[in-house]
C-alpha positions as CSV (number, residue, x, y, z in Angstrom):
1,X,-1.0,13.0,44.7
2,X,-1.8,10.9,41.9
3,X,-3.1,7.5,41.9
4,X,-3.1,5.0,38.8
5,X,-5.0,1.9,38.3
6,X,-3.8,-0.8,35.3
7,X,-6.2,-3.2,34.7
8,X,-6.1,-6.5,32.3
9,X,-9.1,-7.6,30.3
10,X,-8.4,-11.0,32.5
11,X,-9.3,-8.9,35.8
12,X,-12.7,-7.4,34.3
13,X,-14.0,-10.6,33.3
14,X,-14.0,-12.1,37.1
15,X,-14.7,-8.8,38.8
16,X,-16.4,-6.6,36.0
17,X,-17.6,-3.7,38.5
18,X,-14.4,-3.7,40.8
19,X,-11.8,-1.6,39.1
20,X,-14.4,1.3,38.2
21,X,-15.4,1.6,41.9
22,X,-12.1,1.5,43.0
23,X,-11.4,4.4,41.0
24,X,-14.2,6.8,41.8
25,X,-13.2,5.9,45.4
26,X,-9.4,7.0,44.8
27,X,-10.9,9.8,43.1
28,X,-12.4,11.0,46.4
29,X,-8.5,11.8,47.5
30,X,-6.9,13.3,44.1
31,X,-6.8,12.9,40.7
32,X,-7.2,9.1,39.4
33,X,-6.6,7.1,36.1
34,X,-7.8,4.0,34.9
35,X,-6.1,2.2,32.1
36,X,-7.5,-0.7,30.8
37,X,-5.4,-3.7,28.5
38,X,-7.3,-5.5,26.6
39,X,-7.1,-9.8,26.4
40,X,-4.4,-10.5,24.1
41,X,-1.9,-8.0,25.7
42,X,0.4,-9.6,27.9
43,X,3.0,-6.9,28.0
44,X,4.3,-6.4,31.4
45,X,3.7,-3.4,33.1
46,X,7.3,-1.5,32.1
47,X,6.2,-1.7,28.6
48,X,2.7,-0.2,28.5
49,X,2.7,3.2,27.4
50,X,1.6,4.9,30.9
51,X,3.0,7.9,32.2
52,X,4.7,6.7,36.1
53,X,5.5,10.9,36.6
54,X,3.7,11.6,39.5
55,X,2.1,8.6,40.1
56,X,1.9,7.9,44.5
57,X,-0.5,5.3,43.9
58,X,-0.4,2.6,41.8
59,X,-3.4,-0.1,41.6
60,X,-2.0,-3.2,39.2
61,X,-4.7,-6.1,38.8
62,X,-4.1,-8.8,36.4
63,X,-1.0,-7.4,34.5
64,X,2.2,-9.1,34.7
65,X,4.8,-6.7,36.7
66,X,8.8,-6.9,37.6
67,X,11.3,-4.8,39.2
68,X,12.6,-2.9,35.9
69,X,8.6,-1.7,35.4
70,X,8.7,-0.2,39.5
71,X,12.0,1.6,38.4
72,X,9.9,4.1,36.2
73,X,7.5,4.9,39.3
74,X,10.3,7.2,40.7
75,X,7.5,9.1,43.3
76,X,5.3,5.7,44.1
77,X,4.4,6.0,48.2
78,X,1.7,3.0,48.3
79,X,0.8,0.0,45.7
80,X,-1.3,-2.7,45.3
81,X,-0.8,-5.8,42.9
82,X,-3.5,-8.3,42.6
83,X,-4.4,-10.6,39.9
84,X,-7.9,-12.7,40.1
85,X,-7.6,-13.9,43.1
86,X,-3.5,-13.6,44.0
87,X,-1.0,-11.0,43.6
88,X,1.0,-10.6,40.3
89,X,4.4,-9.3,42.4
90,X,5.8,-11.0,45.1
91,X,9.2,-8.8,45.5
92,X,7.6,-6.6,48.7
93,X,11.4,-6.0,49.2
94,X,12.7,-3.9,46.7
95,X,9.3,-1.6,47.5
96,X,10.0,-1.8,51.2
97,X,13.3,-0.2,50.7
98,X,12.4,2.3,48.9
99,X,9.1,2.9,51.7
100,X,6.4,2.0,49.5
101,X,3.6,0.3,51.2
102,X,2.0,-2.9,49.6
103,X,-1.8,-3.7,50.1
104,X,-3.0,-7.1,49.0
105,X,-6.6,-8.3,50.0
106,X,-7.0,-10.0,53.4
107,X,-9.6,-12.0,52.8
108,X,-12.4,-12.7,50.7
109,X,-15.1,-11.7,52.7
110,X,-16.0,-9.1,50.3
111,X,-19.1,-11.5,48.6
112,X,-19.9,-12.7,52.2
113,X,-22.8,-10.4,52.1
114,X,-24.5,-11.9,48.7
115,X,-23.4,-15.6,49.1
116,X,-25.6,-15.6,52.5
117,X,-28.2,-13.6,51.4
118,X,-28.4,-15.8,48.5
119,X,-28.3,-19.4,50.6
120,X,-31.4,-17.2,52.6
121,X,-33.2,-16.7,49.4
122,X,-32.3,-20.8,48.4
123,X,-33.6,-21.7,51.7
124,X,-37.2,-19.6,51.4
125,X,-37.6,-21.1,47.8
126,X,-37.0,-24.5,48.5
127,X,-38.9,-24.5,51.9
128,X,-42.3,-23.1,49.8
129,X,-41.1,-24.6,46.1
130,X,-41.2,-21.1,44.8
131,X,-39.2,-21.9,41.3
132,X,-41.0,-24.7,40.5
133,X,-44.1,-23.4,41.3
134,X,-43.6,-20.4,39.0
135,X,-42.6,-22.9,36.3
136,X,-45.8,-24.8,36.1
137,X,-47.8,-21.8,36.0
138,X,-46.0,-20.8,32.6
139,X,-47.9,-23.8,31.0
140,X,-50.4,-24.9,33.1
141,X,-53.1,-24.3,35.3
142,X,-53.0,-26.8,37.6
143,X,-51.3,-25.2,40.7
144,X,-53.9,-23.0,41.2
145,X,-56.5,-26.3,41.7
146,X,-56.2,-26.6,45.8
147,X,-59.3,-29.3,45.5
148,X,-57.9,-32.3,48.7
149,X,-58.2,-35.6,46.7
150,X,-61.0,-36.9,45.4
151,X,-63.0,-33.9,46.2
152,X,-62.7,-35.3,49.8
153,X,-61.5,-33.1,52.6
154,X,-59.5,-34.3,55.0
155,X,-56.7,-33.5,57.9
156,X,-53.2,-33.3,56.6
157,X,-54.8,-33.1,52.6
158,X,-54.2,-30.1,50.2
159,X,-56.0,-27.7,50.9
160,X,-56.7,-23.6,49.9
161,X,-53.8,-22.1,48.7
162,X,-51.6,-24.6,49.9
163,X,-48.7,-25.5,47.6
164,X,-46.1,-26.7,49.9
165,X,-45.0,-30.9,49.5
166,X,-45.5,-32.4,53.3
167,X,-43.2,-34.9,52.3
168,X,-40.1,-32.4,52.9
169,X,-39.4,-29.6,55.3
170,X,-42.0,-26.7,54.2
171,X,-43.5,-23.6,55.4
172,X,-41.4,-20.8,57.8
173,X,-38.2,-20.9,58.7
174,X,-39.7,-19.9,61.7
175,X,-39.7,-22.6,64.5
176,X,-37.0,-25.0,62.1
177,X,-34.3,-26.7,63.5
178,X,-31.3,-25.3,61.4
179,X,-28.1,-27.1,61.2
180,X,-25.1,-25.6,60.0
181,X,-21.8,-26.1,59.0
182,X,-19.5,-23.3,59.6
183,X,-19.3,-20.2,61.6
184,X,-17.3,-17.9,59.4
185,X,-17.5,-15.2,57.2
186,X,-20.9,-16.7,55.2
187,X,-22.1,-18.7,57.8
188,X,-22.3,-16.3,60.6
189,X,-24.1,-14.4,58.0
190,X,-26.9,-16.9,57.5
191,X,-27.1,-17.9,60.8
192,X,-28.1,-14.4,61.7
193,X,-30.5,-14.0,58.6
194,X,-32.0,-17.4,59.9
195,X,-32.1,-16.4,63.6
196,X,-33.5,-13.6,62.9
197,X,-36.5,-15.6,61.2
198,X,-36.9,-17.0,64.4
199,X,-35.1,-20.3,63.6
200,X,-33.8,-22.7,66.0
201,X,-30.0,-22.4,65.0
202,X,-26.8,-24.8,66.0
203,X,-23.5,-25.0,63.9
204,X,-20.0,-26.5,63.6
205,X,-16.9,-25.4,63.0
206,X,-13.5,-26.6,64.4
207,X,-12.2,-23.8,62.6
208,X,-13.7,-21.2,64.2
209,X,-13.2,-18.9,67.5
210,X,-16.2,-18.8,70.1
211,X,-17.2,-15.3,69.0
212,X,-18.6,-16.3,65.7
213,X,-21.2,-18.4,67.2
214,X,-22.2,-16.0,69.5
215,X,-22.7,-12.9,67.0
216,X,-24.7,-15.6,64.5
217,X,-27.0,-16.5,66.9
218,X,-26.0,-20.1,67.0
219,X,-25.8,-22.9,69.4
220,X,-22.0,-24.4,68.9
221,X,-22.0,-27.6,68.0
222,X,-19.1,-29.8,69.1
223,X,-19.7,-32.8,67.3
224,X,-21.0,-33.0,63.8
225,X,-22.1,-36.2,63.9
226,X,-25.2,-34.8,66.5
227,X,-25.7,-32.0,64.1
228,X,-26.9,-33.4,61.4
229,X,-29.1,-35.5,63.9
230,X,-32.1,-33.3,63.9
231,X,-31.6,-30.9,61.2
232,X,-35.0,-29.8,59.6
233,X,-32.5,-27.7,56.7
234,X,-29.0,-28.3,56.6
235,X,-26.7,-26.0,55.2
236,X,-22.8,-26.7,55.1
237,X,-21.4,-23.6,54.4
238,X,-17.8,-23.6,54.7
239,X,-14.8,-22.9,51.8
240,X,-13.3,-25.4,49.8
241,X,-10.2,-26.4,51.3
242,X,-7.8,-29.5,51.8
243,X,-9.0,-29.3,54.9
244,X,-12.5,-29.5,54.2
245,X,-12.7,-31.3,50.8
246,X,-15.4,-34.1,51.8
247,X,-15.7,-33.2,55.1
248,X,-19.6,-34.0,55.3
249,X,-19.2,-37.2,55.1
250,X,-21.5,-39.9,53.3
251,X,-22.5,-41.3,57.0
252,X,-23.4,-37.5,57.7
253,X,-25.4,-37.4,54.7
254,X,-27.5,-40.9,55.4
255,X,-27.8,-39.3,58.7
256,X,-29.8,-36.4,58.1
257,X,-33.5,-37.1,59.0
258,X,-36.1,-38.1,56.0
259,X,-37.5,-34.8,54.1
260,X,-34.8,-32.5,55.4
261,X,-33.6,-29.3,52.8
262,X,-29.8,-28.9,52.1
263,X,-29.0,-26.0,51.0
264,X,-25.9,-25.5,49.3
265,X,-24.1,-22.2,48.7
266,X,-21.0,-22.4,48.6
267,X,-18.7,-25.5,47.3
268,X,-20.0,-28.9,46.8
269,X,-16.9,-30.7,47.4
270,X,-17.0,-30.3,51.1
271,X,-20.3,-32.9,50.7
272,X,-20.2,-36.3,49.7
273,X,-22.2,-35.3,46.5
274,X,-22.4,-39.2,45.4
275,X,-24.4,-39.7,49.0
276,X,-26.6,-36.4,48.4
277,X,-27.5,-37.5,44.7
278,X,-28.4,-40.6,45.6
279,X,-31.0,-39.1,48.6
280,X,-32.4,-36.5,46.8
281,X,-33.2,-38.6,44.0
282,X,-34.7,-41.1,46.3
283,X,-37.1,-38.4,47.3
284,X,-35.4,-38.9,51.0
285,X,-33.9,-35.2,50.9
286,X,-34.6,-31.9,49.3
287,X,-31.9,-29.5,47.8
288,X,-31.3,-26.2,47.4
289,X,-28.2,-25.5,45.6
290,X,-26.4,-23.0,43.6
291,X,-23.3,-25.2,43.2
292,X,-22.8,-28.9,42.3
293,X,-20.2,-31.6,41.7
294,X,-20.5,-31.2,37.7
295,X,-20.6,-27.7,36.5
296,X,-22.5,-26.9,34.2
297,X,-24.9,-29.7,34.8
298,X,-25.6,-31.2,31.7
299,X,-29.0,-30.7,30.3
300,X,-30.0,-34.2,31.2
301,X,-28.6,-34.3,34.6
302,X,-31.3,-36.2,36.9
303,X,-31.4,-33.5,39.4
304,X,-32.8,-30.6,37.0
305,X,-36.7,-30.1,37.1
306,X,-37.5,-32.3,39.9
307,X,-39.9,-31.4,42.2
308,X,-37.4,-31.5,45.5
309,X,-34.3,-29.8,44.2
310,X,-33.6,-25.8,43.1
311,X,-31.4,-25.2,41.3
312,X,-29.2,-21.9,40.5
313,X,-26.3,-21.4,38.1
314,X,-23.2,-20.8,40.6
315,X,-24.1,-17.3,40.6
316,X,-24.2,-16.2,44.8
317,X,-21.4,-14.1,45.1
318,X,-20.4,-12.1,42.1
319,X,-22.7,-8.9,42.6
320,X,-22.0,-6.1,41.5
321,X,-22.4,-5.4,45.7
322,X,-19.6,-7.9,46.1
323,X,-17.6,-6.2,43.1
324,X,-18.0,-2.8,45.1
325,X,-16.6,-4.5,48.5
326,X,-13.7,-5.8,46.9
327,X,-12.8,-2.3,45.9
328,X,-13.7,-0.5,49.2
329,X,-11.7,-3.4,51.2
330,X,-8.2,-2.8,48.8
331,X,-9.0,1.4,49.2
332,X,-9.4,1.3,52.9
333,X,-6.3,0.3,53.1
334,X,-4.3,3.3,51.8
335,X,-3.3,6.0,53.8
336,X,-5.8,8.7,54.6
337,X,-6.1,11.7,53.2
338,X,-7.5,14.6,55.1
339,X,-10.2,17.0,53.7
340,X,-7.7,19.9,53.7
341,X,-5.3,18.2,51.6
342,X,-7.8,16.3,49.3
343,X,-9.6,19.8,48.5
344,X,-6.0,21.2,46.9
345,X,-5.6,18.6,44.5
């Protein structure tokens, strides 16, 4: 058993991490190569100068492929052909008859993990302002002044070591009323994370079966219009879709109660973004986002440095974690190989 993994330049630079893991995992079960093609080859995979003899595996990501190249992969049993995101060979046929499997990639719930664990960390900063708190401290020392005003103390003032702003959700997740929408593969995620916290939880998702509400910890929601009712932070969490391209609605938006936190984590588009600007810069809504209508933001965007937004650079998912999954879900996939036979090879 041999396996053999082709890799384009094009592939590395969305999943940097991915191929190399795949390859010390195949490596687990028999001898395994890695070739890498560099940018400006776009040779197709016949005309690369591999060596298809013994090859029972054979891993192609990101490099163009036909039915002449297969013909030189006389002893192939399984395959896998995957570009960024989609396959690079659709002809299963010609493999079928010849009983090679094909693997593609169910799903992408390999970044689930760090997309929800990131929205978690986007909800802790923007409850207690932890970026721009860290900010002001680089030039000033004014944060660390908890004097109430005027020297005066009184109930509901500043007080020690208190650097929340009253004016928007603050404090623990703990005892929040949070509103989501969603109930897949990252929302589940942070529903648990926030559940766990000790959150009061409740989601949408006409998309979604009745387990994944159950397993999150959250209260289904039937009507999103009554969701965003009440919701202390908000977090629509769903994939961009035709489907849900807009679905939160700019009547959802102006229905969220005054000084709630959105958190977004995963597309923009599924928000009326033109409703959520105009909120959060009325100082009506606090945001926590790692994605946005206009990528990059320009530098003089009015969201950036404001005292109710954080703001991250589209960055949740691609860990080298999530780079790791997406190797372990393609491998998993292939037939196993006992211990006695992977000890011969």
């Amino acid at each position: 058993m041999r396996s053999l993994i082709v890799v384009h330049a094009d592939f590395d630079a969305t999943w940097p991490f991915a191929a190399d893991h795949l390859r010390t995992l195949l490596a687990t079960q028999g001898p395994a190569d890695l070739i890498r093609i560099v940018h400006a080859d776009s040779r197709p995979l016949g005309q690369l100068p591999l060596r298809p003899e013994g090859v029972t595996r054979l891993v192609v990501l990101a490099v163009p492929v036909t039915a002449a190249c297969l013909a030189r992969f006389g002893d192939l049993r399984e395959a896998a052909f995957q570009g960024a995101y989609s396959q690079s060979f659709d002809d299963t046929q010609l493999l079928a008859a010849r009983g090679v499997r094909v693997y593609t990639q169910p799903n992408e719930g390999f970044w689930g993990q760090s997309v929800a664990e990131f929205a978690l960390a986007l909800t802790l900063c923007g409850l207690r302002r932890i970026p721009q708190l860290h900010h002001e401290i680089l030039s000033s020392q004014t944060p660390w002044d908890y004097s109430p005003p005027d020297q005066q103390a009184r109930p509901g003032a500043r007080g020690a070591q208190y650097g929340d702003d009253a004016r928007f959700a603050n404090g623990t997740v703990a005892g929040k009323r949070v509103r989501i929408v969603g109930a897949g593969n990252i929302a589940s995620r942070y529903a648990s994370f926030v559940h766990m916290l000790g959150a009061d939880v409740a989601a949408w998702d006409p998309f979604a079966s009745e387990p994944c509400f159950h397993r999150a910890g959250a209260r289904k929601e039937w009507h999103l219009d009554r969701l965003v009712r009440d919701a202390e932070i908000f977090a629509p969490l769903l994939p961009l879709t035709d489907a849900t391209r807009g679905i939160v609605t700019a009547a959802h938006i102006r229905a969220l109660p005054q000084g709630c936190l959105v958190v977004l984590a995963t597309r923009a588009a599924i928000c009326d973004m033109p409703a959520l600007r105009a909120r959060v810069l009325a100082d009506e809504l606090a945001l926590a986002a790692d994605v946005f209508d206009i990528e990059p933001l320009p530098l003089d965007d009015p969201l950036l440095g404001r005292h109710n937004v954080v703001h991250t650079p589209h960055n949740a998912g691609r860990t080298q974690h999530a780079n790791e999954q997406w190797a372990r879900a393609l491998f998993e996939q292939f037939e196993p190989v006992t211990s006695a036979v992977s000890s011969k090879q």
